[in-house]
PALO-960889 format. One record per residue (C-alpha): residue number from 1; y, x, z. Coordinates in nm, 2 decimals, always signed. Each point is the difference from the previous one (the first is absolute). Example, Ala and Ser with C-alpha at 12.3 -4.5 7.8 and 13.67 -1.06 7.14 Angstrom:
% residues 2
[r 1 [-0.45 +1.23 +0.78]]
[r 2 [+0.34 +0.14 -0.07]]
***
This chain:
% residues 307
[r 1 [-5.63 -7.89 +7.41]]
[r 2 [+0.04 -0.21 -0.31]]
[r 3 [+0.06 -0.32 +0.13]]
[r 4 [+0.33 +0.16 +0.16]]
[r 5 [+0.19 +0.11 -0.30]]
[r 6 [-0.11 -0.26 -0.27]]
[r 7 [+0.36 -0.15 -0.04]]
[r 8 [+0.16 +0.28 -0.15]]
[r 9 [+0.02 -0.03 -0.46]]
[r 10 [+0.04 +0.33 -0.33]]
[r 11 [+0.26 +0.31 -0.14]]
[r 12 [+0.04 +0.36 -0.22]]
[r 13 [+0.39 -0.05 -0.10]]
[r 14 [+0.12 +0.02 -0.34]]
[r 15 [+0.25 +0.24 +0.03]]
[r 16 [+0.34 -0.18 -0.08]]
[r 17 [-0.14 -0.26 +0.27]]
[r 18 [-0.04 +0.32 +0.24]]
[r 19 [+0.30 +0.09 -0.03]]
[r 20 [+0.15 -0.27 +0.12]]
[r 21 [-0.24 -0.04 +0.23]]
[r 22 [+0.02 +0.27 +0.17]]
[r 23 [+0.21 -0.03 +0.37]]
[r 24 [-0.20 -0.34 +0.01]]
[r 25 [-0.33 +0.15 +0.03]]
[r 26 [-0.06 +0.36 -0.02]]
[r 27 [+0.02 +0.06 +0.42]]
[r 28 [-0.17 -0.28 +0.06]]
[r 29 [-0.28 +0.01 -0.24]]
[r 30 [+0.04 +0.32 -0.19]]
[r 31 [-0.06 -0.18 -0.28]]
[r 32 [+0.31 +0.08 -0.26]]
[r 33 [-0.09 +0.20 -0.26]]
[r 34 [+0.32 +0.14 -0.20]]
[r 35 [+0.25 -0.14 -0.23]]
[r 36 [+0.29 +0.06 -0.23]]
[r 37 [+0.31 -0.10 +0.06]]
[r 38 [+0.12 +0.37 +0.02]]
[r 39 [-0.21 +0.10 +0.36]]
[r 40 [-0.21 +0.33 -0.04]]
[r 41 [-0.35 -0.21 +0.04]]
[r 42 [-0.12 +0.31 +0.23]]
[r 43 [+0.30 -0.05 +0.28]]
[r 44 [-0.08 -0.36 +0.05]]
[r 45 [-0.38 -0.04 -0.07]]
[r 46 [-0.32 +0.03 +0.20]]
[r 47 [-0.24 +0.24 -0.13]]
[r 48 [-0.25 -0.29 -0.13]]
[r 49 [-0.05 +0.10 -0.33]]
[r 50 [-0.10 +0.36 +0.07]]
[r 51 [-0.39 +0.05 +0.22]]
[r 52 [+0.03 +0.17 +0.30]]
[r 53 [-0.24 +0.31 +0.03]]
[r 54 [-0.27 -0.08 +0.21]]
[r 55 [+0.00 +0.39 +0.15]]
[r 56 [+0.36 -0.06 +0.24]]
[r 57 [-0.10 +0.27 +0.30]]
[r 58 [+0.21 -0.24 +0.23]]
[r 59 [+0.14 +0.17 +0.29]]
[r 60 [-0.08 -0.06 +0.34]]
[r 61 [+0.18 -0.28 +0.16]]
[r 62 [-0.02 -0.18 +0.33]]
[r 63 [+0.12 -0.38 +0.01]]
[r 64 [+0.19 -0.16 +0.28]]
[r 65 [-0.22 -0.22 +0.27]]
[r 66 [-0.05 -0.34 -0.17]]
[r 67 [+0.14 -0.13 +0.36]]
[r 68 [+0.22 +0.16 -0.04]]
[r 69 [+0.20 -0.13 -0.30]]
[r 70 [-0.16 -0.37 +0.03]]
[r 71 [+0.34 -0.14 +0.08]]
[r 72 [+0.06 -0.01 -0.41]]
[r 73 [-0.26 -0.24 -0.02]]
[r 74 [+0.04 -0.39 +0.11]]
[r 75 [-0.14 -0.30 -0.14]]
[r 76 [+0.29 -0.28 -0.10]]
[r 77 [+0.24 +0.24 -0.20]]
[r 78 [+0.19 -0.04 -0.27]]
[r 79 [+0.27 +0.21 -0.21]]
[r 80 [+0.18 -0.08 -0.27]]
[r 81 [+0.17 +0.24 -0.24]]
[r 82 [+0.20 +0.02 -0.26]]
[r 83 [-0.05 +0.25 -0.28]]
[r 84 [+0.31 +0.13 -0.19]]
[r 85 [+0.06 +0.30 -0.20]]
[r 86 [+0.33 +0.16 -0.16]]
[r 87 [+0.21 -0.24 -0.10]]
[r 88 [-0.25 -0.28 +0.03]]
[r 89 [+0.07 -0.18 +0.33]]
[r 90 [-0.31 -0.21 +0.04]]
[r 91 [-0.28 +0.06 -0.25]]
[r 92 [-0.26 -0.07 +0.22]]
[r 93 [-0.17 -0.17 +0.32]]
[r 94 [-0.26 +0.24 +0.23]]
[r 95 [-0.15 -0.23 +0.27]]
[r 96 [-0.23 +0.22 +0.28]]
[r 97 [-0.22 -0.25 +0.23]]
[r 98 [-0.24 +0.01 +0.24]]
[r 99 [-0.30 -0.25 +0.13]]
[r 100 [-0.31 +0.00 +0.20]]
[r 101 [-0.29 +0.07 -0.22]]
[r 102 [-0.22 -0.30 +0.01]]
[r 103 [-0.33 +0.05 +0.18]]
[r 104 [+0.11 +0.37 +0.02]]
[r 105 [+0.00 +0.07 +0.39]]
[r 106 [+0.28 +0.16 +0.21]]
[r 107 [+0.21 +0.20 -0.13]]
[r 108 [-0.06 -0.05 -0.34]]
[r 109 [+0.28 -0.14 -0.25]]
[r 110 [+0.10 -0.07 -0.32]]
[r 111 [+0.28 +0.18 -0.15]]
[r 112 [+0.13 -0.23 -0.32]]
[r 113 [+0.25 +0.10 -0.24]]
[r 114 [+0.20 -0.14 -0.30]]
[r 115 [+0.25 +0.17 -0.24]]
[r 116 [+0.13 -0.28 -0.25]]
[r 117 [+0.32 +0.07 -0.26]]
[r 118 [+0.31 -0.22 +0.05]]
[r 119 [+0.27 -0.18 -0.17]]
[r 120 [+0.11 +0.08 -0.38]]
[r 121 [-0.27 +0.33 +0.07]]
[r 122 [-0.29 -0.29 +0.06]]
[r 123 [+0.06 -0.11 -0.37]]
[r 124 [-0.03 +0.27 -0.16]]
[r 125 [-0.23 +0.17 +0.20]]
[r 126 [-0.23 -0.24 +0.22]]
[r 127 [-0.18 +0.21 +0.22]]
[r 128 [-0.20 -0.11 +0.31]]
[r 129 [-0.19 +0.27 +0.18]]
[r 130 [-0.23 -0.09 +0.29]]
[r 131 [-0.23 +0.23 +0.24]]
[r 132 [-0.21 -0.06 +0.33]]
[r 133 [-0.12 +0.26 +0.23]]
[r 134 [-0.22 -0.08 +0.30]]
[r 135 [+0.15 +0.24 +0.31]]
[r 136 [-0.20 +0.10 +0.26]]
[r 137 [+0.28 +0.03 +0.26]]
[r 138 [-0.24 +0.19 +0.25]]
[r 139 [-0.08 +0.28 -0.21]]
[r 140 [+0.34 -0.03 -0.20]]
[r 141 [-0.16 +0.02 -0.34]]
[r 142 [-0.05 -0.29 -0.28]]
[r 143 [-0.37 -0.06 -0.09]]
[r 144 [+0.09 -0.20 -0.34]]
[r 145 [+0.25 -0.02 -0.20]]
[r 146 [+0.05 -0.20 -0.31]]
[r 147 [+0.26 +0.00 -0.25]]
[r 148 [+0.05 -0.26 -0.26]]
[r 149 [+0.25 -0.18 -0.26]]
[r 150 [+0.11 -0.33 -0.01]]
[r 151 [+0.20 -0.02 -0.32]]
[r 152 [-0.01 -0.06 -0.31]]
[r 153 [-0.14 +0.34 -0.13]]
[r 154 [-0.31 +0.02 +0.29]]
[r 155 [-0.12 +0.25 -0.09]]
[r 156 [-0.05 +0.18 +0.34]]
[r 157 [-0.29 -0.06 +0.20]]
[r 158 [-0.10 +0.29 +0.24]]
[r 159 [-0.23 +0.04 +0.36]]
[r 160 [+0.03 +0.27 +0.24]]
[r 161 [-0.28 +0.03 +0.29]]
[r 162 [-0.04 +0.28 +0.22]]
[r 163 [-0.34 +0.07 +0.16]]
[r 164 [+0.05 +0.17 +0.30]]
[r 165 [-0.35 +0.07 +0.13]]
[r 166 [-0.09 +0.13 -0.37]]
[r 167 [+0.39 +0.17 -0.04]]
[r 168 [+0.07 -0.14 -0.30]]
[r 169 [+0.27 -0.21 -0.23]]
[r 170 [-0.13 -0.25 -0.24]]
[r 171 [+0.23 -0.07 -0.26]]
[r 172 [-0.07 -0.27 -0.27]]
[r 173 [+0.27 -0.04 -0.28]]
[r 174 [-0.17 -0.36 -0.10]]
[r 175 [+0.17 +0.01 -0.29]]
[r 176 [+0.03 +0.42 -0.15]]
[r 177 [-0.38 +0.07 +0.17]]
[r 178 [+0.04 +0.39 -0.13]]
[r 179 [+0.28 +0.00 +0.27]]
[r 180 [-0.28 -0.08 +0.26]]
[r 181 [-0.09 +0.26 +0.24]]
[r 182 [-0.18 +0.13 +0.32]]
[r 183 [+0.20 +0.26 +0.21]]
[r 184 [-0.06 +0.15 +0.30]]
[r 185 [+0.26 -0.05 +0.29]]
[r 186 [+0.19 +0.31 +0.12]]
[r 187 [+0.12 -0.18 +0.30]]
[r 188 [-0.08 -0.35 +0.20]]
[r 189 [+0.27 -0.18 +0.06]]
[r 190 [+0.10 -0.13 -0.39]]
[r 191 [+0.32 -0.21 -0.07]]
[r 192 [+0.13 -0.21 -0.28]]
[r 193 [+0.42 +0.02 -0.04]]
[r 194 [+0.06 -0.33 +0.17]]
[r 195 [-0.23 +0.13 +0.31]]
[r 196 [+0.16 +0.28 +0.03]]
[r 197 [+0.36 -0.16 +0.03]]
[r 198 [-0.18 -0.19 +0.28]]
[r 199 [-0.15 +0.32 +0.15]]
[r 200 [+0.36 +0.17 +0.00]]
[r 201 [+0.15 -0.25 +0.25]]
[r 202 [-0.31 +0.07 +0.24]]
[r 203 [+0.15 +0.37 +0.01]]
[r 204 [+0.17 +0.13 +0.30]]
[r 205 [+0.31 +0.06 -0.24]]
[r 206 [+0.24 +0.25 +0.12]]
[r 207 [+0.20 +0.30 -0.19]]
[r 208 [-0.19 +0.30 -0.15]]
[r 209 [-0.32 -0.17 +0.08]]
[r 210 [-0.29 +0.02 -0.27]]
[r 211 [-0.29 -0.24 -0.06]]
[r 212 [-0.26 +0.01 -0.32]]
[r 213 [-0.16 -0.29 -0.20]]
[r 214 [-0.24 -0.01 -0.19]]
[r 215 [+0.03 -0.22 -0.32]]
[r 216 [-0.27 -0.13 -0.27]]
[r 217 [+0.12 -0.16 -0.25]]
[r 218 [-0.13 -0.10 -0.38]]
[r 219 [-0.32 +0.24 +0.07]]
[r 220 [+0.20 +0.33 +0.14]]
[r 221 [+0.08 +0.15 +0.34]]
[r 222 [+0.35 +0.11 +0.14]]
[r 223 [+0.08 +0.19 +0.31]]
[r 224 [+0.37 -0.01 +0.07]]
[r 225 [+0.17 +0.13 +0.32]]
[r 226 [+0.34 -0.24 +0.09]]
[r 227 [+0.24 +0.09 +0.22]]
[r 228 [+0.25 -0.18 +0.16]]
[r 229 [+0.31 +0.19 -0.13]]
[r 230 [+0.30 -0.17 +0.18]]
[r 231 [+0.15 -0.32 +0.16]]
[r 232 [+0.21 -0.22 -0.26]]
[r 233 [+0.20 -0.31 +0.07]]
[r 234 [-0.06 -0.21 -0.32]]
[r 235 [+0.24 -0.30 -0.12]]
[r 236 [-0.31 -0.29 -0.01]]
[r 237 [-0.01 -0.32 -0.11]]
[r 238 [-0.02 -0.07 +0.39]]
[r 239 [+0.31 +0.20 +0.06]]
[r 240 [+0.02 +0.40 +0.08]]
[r 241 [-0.33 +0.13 +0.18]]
[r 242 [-0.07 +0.33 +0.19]]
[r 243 [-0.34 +0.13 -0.21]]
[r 244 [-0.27 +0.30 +0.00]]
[r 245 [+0.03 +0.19 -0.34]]
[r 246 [-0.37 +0.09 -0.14]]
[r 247 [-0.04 +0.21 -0.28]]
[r 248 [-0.31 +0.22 -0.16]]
[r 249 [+0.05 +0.34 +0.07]]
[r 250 [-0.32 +0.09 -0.21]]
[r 251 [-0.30 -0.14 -0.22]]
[r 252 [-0.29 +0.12 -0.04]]
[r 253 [-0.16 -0.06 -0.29]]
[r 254 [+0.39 +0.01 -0.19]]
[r 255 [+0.09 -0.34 +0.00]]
[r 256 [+0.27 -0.16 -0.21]]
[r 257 [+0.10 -0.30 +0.26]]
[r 258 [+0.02 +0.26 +0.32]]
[r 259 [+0.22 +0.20 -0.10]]
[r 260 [+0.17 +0.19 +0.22]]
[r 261 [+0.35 +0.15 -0.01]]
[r 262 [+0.18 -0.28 +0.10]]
[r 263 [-0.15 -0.23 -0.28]]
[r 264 [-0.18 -0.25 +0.19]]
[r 265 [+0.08 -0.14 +0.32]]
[r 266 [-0.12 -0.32 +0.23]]
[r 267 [+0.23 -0.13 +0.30]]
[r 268 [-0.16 -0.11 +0.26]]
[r 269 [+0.24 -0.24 +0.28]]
[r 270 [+0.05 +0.20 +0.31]]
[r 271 [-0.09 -0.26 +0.26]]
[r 272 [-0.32 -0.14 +0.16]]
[r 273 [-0.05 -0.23 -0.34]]
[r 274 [-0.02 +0.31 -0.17]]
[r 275 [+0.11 -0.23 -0.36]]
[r 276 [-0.05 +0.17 -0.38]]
[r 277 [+0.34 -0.01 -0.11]]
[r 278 [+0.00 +0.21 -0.35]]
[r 279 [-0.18 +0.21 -0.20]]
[r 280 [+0.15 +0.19 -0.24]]
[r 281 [-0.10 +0.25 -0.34]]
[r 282 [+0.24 +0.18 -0.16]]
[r 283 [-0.02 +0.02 -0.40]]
[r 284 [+0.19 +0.13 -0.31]]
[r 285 [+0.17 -0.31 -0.04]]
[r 286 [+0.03 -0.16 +0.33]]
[r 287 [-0.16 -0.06 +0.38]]
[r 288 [-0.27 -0.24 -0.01]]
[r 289 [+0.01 -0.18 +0.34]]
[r 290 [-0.21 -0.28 +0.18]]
[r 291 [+0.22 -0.13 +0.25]]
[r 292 [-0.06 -0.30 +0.27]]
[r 293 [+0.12 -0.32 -0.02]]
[r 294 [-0.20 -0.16 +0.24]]
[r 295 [-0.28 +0.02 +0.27]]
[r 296 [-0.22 -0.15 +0.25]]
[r 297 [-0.12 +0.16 +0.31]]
[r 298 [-0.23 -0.30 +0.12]]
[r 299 [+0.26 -0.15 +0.20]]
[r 300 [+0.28 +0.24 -0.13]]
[r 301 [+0.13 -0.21 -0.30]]
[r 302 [+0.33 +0.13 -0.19]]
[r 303 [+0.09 -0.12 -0.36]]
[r 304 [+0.27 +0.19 -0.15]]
[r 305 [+0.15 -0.06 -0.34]]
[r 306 [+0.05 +0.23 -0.26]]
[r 307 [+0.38 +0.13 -0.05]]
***
C-alpha cells in the first residue's frame, strides 16, 4: 500500500507554533500539540504526548452497514476551509479531497488533506501539514494512513497500516521510533478525522439520532458516539443554509477534541449534497472554527469568497 501514500512530507510542533496552529490542523490531522498564548494546553490538545494503556476493555459496539453510509464517500471531491480562531479571522487554510486510488480497484479512494497557515500568521509561523489515507469505501474503513510535514521544521514523518486478517495497527513514527507500536484493533472499521467528516455525510442524519466512529490517530484508539443534536440555519459564505447539528455526546477513552457538552459541534447541509459547512471547538480564549469557502461535488462547483 506504499505506492499509494508516498506524496505526503514531516511534524511534532514546537509549541508557540501549535498554538497558532491549532484550528488549522488539529481536526484534520490531530496533530497540534499545545501552546501559550494564554490557552490551558489540556482544553485544546490531543492526548499525543501521553501513551495510551494498552489494557482499554472497550465496550461492545455494533457499526452501521458499510452500504449503508457509502453515500459520504465519492471520488472527485473537494472542500476548502478556512481556519479561524478568536479574534483571528483567517489563520489558516484546511483543504479535504478525494481521488481514485491508482491501481486500487473499486471502491477504493484516496482521502488527501492539507492544513497550511495564512497571511501575517504564515510569517511567523509557516506551517504546512499534509496526510493521505487510502479508504476502502466498501468496508468504510481506511487501510493506510500517513501523516507528514512539509515545512520548514519536518520533523514529522509517521505510517499507520491496519492488518485486518492479523487485527492489528502498525504504527511507525519514522522519525521518534520509541513512539512505534503494535496494537490490537478493538473494532474493524478504523477512521482517520478527515474520513470520518466524509463518513458523517453518508449518515441518515436526522434529530436525536446516534452514530459511533471509530478514530486512530498518532498510534491511539477513540470511540466517540455523535449525535445530531438539532437543525441550525447558519449565515455561510454562500448565504444562510438549513444544516444538521452533530455533536459528541461521549468519548471513550476521555478525549480532549470530543468533548461533549456543547463544546464541539460539525454542521452538516441539510439537503441531498449533504455539504460540511463548520466545525467548531470552543476554548478559554475563543471558538476555533474551520469553516467553508469553497467546494466541488464533481460537477457541483461553487467558489465563495471569504467575508
Amino acid at each position: 500500500m506504499d505506492r499509494y501514500l508516498q506524496n505526503a512530507a514531516p511534524q511534532s510542533l514546537s509549541p508557540i507554533r501549535a498554538g497558532i496552529a491549532f484550528c488549522v490542523a488539529t481536526w484534520i490531522l490531530g496533530l497540534a500539540n499545545t501552546s501559550s498564548y494564554g490557552v490551558n494546553p489540556n482544553e485544546i490538545r490531543e492526548d499525543t504526548d501521553s501513551e495510551q494503556s494498552e489494557q482499554i476493555d472497550w465496550p461492545e459496539r455494533e457499526f452501521p452497514n458499510p452500504e449503508s453510509i457509502i453515500g459520504g464517500f465519492n471520488e472527485g471531491e473537494r472542500f476548502q476551509f478556512r481556519g479561524q480562531w478568536g479574534i483571528l479571522r483567517k489563520v489558516g487554510q484546511i483543504t479535504i479531497a478525494t481521488e481514485p486510488a491508482e491501481n486500487g480497484g473499486p471502491g477504493m479512494l484516496l482521502v488527501k488533506t492539507e492544513a497550511r497557515t495564512v497571511g501575517f500568521i504564515k510569517a511567523l509561523f509557516p506551517l504546512l501539514l499534509k496526510g493521505s489515507a487510502l479508504l476502502d469505501t466498501s468496508k468504510g474503513r481506511i487501510l493506510e494512513n500517513r501523516v507528514t510535514d512539509d515545512g520548514r521544521s519536518n520533523e514529522r514523518d509517521a505510517n499507520t497500516r491496519f492488518d485486518f486478517d492479523s487485527g492489528l495497527m502498525l504504527h511507525v513514527d519514522n522519525l521518534r521510533p520509541d513512539r512505534s507500536k503494535e496494537r490490537p484493533l478493538p473494532y474493524g472499521t478504523p477512521l482517520d478525522y478527515a474520513s470520518a467528516i466524509l463518513q458523517i455525510r453518508g449518515w441518515q442524519l436526522e434529530p436525536d439520532r446516534e452514530y459511533p466512529l471509530f478514530i486512530a490517530s498518532n498510534g491511539k484508539f477513540y470511540l466517540i458516539e455523535m449525535k445530531t443534536t438539532g437543525i441550525d440555519s447558519l449565515n455561510t459564505s454562500f448565504g444562510k443554509i438549513d444544516a444538521y447539528r452533530i455533536e459528541p455526546i461521549s468519548a471513550f477513552p476521555q478525549s480532549r477534541i470530543f468533548r461533549e457538552g456543547g463544546k464541539m459541534a460539525i454542521w452538516i447541509s441539510k439537503d441531498h449534497r449533504r455539504i460540511p459547512l463548520r466545525l467548531d471547538l470552543k476554548t478559554s480564549i475563543g471558538t476555533a472554527s474551520m469553516r467553508l469557502e469553497s467546494f466541488d461535488l464533481n460537477s457541483d462547483s461553487v467558489v465563495a469568497l471569504s467575508e
